[in-house]
TORKOL-4160 file (C-alpha; in steps of 0.2 Angstrom, whole numbers, padded with zeros to 4 digits, m for minus):
376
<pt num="1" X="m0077" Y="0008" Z="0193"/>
<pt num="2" X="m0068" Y="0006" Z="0178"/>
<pt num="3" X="m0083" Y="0006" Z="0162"/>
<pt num="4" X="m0078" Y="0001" Z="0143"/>
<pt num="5" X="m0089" Y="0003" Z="0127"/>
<pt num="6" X="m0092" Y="m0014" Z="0118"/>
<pt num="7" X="m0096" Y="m0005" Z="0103"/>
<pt num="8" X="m0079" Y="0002" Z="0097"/>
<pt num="9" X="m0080" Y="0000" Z="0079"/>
<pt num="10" X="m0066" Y="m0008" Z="0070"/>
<pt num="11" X="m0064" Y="0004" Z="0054"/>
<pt num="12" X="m0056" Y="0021" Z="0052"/>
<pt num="13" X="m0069" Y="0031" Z="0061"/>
<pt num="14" X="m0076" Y="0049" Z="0057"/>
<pt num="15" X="m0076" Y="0058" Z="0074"/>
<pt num="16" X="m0062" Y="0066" Z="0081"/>
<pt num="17" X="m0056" Y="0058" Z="0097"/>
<pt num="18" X="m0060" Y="0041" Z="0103"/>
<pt num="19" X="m0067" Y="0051" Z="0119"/>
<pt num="20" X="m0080" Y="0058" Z="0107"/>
<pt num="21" X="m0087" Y="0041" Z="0102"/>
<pt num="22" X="m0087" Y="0034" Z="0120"/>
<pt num="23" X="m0098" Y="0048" Z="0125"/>
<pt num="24" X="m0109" Y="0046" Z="0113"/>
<pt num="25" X="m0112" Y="0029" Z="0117"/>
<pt num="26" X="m0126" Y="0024" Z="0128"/>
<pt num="27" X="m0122" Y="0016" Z="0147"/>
<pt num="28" X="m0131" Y="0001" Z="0140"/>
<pt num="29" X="m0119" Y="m0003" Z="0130"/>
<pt num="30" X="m0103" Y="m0001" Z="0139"/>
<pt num="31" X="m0097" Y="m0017" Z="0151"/>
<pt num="32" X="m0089" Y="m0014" Z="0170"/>
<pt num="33" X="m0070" Y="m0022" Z="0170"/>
<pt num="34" X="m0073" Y="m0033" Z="0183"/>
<pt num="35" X="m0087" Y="m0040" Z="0174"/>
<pt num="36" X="m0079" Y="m0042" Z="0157"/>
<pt num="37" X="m0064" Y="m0052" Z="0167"/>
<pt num="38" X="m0075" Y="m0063" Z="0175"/>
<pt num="39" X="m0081" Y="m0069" Z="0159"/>
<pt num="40" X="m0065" Y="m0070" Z="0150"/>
<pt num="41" X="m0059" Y="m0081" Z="0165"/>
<pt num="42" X="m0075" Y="m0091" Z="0162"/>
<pt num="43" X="m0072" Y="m0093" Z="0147"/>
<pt num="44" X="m0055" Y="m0102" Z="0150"/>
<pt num="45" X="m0043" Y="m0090" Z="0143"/>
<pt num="46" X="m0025" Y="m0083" Z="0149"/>
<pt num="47" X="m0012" Y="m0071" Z="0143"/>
<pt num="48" X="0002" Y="m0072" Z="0135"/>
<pt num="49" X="m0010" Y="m0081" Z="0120"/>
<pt num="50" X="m0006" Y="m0100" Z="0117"/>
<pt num="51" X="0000" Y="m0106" Z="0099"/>
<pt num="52" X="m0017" Y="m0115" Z="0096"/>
<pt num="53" X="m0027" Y="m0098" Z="0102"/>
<pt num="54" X="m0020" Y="m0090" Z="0084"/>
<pt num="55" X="m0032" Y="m0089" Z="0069"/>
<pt num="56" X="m0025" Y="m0095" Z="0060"/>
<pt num="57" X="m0009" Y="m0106" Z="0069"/>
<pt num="58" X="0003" Y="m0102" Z="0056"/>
<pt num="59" X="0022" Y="m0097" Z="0062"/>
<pt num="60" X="0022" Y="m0084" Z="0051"/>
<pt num="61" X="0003" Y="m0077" Z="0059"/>
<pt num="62" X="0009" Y="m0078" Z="0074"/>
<pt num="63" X="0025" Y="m0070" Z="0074"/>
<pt num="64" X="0019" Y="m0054" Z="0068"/>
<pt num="65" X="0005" Y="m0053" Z="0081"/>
<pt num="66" X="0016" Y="m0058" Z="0094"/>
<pt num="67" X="0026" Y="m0043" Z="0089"/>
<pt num="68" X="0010" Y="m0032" Z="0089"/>
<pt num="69" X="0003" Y="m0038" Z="0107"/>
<pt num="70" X="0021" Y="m0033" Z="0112"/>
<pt num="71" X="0022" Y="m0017" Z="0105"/>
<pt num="72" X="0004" Y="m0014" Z="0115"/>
<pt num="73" X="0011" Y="m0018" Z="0130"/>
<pt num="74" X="0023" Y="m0005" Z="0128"/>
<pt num="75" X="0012" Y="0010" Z="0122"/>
<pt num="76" X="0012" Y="0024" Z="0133"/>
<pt num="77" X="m0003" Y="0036" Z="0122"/>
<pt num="78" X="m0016" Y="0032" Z="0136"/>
<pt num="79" X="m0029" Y="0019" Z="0139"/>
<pt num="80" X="m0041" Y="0024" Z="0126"/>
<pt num="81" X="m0027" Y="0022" Z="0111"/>
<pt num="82" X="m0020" Y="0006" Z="0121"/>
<pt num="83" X="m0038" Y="m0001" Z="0122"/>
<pt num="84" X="m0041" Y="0003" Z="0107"/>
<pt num="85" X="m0026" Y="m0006" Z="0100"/>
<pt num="86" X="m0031" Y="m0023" Z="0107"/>
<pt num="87" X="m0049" Y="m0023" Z="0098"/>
<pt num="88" X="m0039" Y="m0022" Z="0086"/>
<pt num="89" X="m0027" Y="m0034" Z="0086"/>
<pt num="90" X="m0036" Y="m0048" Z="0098"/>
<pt num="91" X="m0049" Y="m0048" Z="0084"/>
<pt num="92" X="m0037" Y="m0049" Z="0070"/>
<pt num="93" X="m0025" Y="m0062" Z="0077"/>
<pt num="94" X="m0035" Y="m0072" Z="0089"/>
<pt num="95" X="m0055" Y="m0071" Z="0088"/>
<pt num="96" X="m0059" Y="m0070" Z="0071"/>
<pt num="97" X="m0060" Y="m0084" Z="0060"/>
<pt num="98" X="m0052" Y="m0085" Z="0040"/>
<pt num="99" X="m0058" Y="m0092" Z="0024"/>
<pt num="100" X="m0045" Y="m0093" Z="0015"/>
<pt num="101" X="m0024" Y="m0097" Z="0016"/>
<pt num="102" X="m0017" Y="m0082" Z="0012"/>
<pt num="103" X="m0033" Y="m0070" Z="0016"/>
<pt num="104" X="m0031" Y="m0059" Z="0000"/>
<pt num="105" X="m0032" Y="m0064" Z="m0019"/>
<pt num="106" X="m0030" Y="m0056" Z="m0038"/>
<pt num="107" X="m0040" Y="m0060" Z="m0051"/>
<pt num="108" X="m0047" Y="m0047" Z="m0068"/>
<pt num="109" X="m0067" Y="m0040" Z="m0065"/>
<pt num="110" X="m0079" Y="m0043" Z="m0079"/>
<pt num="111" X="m0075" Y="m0031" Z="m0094"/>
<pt num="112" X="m0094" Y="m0024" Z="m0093"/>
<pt num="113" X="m0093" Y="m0017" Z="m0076"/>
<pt num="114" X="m0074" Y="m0010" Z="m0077"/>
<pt num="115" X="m0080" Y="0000" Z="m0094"/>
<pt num="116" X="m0092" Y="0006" Z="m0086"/>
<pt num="117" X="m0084" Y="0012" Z="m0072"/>
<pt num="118" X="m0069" Y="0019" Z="m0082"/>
<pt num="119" X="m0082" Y="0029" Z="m0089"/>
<pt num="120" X="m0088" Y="0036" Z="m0074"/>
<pt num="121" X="m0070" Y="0039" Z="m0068"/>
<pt num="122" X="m0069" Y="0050" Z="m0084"/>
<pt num="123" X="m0086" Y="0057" Z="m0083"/>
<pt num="124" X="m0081" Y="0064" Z="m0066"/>
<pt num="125" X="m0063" Y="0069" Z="m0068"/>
<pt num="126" X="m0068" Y="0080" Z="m0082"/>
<pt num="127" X="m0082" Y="0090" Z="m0074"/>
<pt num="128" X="m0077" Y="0107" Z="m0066"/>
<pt num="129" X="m0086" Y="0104" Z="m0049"/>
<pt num="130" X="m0078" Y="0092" Z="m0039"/>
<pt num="131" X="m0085" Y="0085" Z="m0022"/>
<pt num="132" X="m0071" Y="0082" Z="m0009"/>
<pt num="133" X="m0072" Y="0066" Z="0002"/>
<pt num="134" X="m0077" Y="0068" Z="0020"/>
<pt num="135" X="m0064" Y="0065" Z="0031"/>
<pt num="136" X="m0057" Y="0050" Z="0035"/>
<pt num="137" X="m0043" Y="0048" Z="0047"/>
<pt num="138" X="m0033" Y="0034" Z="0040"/>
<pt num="139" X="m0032" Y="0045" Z="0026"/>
<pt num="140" X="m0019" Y="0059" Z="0028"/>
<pt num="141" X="m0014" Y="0071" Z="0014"/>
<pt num="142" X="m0001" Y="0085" Z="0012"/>
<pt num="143" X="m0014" Y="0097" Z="0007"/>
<pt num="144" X="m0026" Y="0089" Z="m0010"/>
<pt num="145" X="m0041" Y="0078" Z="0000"/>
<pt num="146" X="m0047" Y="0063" Z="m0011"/>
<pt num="147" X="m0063" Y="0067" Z="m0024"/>
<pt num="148" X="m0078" Y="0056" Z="m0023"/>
<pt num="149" X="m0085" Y="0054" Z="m0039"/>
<pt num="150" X="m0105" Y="0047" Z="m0032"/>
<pt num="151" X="m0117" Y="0035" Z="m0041"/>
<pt num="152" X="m0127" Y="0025" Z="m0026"/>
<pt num="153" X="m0139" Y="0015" Z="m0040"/>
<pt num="154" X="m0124" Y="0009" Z="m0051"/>
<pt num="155" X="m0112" Y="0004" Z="m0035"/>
<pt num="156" X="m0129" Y="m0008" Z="m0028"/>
<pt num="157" X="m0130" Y="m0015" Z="m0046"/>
<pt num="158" X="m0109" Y="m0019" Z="m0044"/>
<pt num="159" X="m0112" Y="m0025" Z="m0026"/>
<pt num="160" X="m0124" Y="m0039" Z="m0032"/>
<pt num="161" X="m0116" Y="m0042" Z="m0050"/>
<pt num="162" X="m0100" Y="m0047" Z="m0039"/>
<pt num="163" X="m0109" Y="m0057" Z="m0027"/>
<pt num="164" X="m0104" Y="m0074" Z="m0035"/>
<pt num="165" X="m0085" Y="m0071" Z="m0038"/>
<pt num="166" X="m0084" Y="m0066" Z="m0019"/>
<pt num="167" X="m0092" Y="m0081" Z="m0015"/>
<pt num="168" X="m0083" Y="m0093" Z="m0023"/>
<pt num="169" X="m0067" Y="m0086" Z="m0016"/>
<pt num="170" X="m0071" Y="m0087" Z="0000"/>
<pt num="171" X="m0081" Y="m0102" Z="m0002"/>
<pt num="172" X="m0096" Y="m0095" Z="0009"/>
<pt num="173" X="m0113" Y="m0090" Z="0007"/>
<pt num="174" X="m0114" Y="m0069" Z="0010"/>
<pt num="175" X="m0124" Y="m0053" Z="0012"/>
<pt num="176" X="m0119" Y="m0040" Z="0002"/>
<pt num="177" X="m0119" Y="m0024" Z="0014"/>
<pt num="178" X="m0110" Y="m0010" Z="0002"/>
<pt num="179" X="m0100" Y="m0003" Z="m0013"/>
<pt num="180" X="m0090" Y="0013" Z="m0008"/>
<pt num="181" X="m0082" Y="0025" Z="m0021"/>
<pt num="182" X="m0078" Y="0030" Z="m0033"/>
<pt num="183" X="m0065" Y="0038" Z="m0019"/>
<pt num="184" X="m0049" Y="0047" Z="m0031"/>
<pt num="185" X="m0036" Y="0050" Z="m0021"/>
<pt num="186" X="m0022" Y="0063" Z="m0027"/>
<pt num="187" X="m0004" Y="0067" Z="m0024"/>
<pt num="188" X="0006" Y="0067" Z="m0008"/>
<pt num="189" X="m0008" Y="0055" Z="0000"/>
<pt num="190" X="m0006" Y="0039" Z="0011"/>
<pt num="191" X="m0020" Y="0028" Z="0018"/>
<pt num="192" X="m0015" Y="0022" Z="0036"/>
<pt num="193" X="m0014" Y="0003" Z="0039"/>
<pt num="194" X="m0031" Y="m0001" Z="0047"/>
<pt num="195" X="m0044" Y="m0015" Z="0047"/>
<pt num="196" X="m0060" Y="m0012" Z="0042"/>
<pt num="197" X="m0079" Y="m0014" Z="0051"/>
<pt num="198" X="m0079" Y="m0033" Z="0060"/>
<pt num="199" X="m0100" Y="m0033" Z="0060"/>
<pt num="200" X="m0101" Y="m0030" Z="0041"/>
<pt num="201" X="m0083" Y="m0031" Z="0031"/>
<pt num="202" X="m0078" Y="m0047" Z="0028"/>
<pt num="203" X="m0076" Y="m0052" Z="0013"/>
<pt num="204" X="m0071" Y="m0038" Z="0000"/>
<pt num="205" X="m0064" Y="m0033" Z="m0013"/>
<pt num="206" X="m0054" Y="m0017" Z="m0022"/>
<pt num="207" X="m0057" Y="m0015" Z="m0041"/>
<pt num="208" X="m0046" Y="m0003" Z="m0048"/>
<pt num="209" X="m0052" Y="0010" Z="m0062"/>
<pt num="210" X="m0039" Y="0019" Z="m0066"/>
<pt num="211" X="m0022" Y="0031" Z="m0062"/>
<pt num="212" X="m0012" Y="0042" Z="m0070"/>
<pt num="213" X="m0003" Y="0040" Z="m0086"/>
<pt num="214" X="0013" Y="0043" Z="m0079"/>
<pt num="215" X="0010" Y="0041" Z="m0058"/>
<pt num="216" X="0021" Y="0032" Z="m0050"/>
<pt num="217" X="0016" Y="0014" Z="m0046"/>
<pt num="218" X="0005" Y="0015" Z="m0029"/>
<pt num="219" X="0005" Y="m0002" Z="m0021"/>
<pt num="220" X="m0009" Y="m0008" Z="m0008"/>
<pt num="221" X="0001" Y="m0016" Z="0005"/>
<pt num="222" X="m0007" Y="m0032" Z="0017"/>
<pt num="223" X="m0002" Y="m0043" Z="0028"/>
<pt num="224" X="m0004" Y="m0062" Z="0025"/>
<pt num="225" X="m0009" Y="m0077" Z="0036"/>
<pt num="226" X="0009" Y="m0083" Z="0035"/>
<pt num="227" X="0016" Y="m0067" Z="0043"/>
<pt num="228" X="0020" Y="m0060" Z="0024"/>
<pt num="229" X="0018" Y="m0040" Z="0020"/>
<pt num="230" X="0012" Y="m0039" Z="0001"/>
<pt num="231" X="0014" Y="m0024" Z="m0011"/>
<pt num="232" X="0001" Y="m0027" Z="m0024"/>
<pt num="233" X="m0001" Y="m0014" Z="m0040"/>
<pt num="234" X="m0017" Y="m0015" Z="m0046"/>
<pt num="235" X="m0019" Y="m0013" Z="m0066"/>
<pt num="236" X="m0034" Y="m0006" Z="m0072"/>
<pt num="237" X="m0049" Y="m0017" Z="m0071"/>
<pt num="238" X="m0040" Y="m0028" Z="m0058"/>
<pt num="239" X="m0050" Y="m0033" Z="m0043"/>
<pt num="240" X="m0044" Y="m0039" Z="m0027"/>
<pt num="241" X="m0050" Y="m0049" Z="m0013"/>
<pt num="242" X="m0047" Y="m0046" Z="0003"/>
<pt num="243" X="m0053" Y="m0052" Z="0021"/>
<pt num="244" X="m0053" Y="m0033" Z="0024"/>
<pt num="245" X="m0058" Y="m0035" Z="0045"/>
<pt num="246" X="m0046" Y="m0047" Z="0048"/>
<pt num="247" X="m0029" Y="m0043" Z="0038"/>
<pt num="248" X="m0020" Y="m0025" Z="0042"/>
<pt num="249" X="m0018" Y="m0016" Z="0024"/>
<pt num="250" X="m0016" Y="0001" Z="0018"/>
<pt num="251" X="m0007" Y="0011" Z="0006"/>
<pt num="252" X="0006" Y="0020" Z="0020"/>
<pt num="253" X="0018" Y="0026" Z="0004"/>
<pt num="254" X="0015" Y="0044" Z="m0001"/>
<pt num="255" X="0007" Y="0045" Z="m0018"/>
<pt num="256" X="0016" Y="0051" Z="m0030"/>
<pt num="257" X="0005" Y="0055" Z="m0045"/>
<pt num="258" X="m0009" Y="0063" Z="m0052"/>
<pt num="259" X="m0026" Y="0053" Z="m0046"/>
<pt num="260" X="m0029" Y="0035" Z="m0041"/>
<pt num="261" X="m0045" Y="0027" Z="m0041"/>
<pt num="262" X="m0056" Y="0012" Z="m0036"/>
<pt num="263" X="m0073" Y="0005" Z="m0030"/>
<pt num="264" X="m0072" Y="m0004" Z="m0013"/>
<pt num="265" X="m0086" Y="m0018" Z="m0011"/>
<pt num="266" X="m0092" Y="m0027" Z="0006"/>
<pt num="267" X="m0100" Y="m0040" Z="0009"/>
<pt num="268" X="m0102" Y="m0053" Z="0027"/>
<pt num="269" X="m0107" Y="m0071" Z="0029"/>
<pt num="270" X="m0124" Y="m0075" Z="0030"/>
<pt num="271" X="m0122" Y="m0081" Z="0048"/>
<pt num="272" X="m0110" Y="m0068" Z="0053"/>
<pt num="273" X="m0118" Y="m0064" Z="0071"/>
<pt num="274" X="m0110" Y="m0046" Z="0074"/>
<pt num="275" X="m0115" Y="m0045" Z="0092"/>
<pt num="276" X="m0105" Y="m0062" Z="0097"/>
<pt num="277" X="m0091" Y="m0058" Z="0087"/>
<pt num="278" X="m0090" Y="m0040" Z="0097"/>
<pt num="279" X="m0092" Y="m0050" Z="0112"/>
<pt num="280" X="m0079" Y="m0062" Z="0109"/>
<pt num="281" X="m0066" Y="m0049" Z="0105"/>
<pt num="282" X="m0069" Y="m0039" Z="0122"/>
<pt num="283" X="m0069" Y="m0055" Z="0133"/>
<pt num="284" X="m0051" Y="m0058" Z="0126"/>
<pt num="285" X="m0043" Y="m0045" Z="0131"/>
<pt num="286" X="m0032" Y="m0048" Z="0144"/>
<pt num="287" X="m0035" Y="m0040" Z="0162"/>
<pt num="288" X="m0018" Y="m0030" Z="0162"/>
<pt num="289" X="m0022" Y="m0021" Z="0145"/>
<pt num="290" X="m0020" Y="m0003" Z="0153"/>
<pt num="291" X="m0004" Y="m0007" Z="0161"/>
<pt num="292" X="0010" Y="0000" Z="0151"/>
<pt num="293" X="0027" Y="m0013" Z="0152"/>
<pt num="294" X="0044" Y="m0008" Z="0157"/>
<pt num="295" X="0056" Y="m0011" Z="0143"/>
<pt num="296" X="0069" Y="m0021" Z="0145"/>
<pt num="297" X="0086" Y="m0018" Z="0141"/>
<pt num="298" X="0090" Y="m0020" Z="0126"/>
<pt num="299" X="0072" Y="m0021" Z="0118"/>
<pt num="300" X="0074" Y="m0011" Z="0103"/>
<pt num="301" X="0055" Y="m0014" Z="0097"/>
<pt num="302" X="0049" Y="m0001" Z="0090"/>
<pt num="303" X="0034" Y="0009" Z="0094"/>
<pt num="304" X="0017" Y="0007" Z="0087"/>
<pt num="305" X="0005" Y="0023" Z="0086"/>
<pt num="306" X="m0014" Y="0022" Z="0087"/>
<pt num="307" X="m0022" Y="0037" Z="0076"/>
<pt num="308" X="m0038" Y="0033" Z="0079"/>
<pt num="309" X="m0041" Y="0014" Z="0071"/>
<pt num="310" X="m0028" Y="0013" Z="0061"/>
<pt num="311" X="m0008" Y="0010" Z="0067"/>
<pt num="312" X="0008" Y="0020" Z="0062"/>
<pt num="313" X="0025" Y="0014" Z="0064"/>
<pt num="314" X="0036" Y="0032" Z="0066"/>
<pt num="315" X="0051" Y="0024" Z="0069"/>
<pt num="316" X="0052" Y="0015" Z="0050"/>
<pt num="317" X="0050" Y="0022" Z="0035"/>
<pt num="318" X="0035" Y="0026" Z="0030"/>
<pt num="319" X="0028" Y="0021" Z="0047"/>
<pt num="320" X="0028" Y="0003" Z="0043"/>
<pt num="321" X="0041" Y="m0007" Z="0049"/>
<pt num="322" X="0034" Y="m0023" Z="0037"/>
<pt num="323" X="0040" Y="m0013" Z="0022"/>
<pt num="324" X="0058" Y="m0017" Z="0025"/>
<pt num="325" X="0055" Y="m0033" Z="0019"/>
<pt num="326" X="0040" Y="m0038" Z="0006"/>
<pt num="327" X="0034" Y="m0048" Z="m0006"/>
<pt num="328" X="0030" Y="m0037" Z="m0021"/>
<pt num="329" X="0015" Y="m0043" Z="m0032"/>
<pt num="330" X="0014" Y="m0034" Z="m0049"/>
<pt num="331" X="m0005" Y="m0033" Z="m0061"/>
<pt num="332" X="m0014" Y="m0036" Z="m0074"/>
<pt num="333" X="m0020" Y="m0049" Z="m0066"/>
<pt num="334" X="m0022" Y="m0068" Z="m0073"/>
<pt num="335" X="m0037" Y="m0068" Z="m0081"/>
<pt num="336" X="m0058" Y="m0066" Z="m0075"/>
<pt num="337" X="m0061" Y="m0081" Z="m0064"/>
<pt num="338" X="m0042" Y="m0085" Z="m0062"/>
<pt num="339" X="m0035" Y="m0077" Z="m0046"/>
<pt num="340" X="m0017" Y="m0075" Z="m0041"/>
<pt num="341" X="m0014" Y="m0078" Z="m0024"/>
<pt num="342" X="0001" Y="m0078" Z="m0009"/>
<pt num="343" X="0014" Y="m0092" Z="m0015"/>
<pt num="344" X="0013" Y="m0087" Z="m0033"/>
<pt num="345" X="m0002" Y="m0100" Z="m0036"/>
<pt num="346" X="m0016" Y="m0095" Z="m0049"/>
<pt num="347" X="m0034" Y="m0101" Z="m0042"/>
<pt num="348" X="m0049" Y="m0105" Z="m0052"/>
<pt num="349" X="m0067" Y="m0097" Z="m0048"/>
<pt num="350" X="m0078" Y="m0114" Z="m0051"/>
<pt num="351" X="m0096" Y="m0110" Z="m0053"/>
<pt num="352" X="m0097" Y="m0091" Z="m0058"/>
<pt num="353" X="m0106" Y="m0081" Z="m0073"/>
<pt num="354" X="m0097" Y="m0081" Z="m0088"/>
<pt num="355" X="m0090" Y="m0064" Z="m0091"/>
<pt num="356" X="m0102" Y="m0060" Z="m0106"/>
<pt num="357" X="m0115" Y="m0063" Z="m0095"/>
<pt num="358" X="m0110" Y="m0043" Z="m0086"/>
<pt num="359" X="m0115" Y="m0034" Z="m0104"/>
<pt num="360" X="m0133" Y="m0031" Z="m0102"/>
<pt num="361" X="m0132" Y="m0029" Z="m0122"/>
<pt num="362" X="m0124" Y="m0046" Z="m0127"/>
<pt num="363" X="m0126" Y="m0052" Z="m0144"/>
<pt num="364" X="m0135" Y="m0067" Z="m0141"/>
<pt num="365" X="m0126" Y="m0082" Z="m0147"/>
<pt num="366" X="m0111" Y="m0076" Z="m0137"/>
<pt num="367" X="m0121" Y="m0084" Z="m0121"/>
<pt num="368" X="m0122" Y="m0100" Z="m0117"/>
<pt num="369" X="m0137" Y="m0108" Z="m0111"/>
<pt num="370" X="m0135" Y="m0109" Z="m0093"/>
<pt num="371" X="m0123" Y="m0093" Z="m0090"/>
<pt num="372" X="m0112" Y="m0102" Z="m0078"/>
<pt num="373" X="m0095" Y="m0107" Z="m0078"/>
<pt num="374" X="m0087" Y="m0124" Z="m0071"/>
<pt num="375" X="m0071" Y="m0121" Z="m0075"/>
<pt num="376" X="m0060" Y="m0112" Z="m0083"/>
């Protein structure tokens, strides 16, 4: 009786083999086949996905997932990698809903918190003890493993201060859940494309802190919800937002440089009910998902590798076919509470702190009374 988990998480995971998580997993939690399809057929749904099934229905959207369900059909790693592979997509393409058009945005982080965590950065880089990130999968490296420069205290006081700009771009109430960082990665390093957590990373962002006088310009690289692949290079002090379980992103160019650093901060709606948005990605799956396809003549698609939660492309350069063709998007950013998105347009934040508002030393008649900003 065939058993699978409906926990996999949806981030680059820590153990070694997808086999270890399932073990680890209680029988509780795992749902027979034939169970799982008699609710997806319950619930009305049939493979190849309709137009209107996509979230959202852009050709563009639709064309790369398309591609992706395809490129599943055809993977022959095992079921594990292949099941994995359609969590993955089927909660990216189909079952998660957006906030916003293009899913990703640009705009400058309150002067107050990017000094401060310049000055961390600094602090850190100059000490002669480093500590060594933990592994990560989606992170490979030639041979120098990222630093991690802690300080749990001042990334919950970030998490919160950034609260509001979050909000207003995504236009939804949320939870903060967590600030990760300061991760510095070094030379000969890529980060895998991947999605992060679906229960708790929603809406995020990426504030950069600084990189090498002289590195090579390392661009983040994410799909949009009209089927474009961005290169972004993030300035100093540039913060970008991302919906970070829903579009595929990564840095899959090697580094070239000598250190590259940024905070990374989560956040979910406040009526984000992780347990149904699991659900709902297992129950769309379809019921042929551990079938590999026969190629057809002429199909020269290439392949798609599962390494662990995040995807590889071997075949391109790389290992990501979308950089053959990208929009490339270059910082410092517009302005604090201006944000640059997909298309070229420029944003405004409407009801957020004024930026003096970060100094917890202001002078005083630099504040206005209320501390808000309308417009800007």
């Amino acid at each position: 009786m065939k058993q699978i988990s409906l926990l996999l998480p949806l981030r680059c995971i820590l153990l070694s083999s997808l086999y270890s998580l399932l073990t680890l997993l209680p029988c509780a939690a795992r749902l027979i086949e034939s169970e799982r399809m008699e609710e997806y057929h319950r619930r009305g749904h049939t493979w190849p996905p309709l137009p209107q099934d996509y979230t959202p229905n852009t050709p563009g959207w639709r064309s790369i997932n398309e591609r992706r369900f395809h490129q599943l059909s055809l993977m022959d790693n095992g079921p594990g990698e292949r099941y994995q592979g359609y969590v993955i997509t089927v909660h990216s393409a189909l079952t998660s809903q957006n906030f916003t058009e293009y899913g990703w945005g640009v705009t400058k982080a309150p002067r107050a918190v990017v000094d401060k965590l310049v000055q961390r950065l600094q602090d850190g880089l100059a000490q002669q003890e480093k500590t060594l990130e933990h592994t990560i999968m989606c992170v490979e490296t030639e041979s120098l493993a990222p630093y991690f420069l802690h300080n749990d205290g001042m990334n919950e006081e970030i998490l919160r201060e950034l609260l509001p700009l979050h909000e207003a771009w995504s236009g939804k109430k949320l939870v903060p859940n967590n600030a990760y960082g300061l991760r510095v990665y070094r030379n000969g390093t890529n980060l895998n494309m991947h999605l992060d957590k679906s229960s708790t990373h929603i809406i995020s962002s990426i504030l950069h802190v600084g990189h090498g006088e002289n590195d090579e310009p390392w661009p983040l690289v994410i799909e949009d919800f009209h089927g474009n692949t961005n290169e972004v290079f993030l300035e100093t002090g540039d913060l970008l937002f991302y919906e970070s379980s829903k579009l595929m992103h990564g840095r899959p160019k090697k580094m070239n440089g000598q250190y590259y650093s940024s905070l990374f901060s989560h956040y979910y709606p406040v009526d984000w009910d992780r347990q149904v948005i699991e659900n709902n990605i297992h129950y769309r799956i379809p019921g042929d998902w551990d079938v590999v396809a026969k190629r057809e003549a002429g199909d020269e698609t290439e392949d798609l590798l599962m390494i662990e939660t995040s995807m590889k492309e071997p075949q391109c350069p790389d290992a990501w076919c979308g950089l053959k063709h990208t929009k490339q998007w270059y910082g410092p950013a517009p302005g604090y509470g201006k944000v640059l998105t997909g298309g070229g347009k420029v944003e405004i934040l409407k009801n957020i702190p004024i930026e003096e508002s970060f100094d917890k030393n202001p002078p005083r008649e630099d504040i206005s009374s209320s501390g808000i900003v309308d417009e800007l």
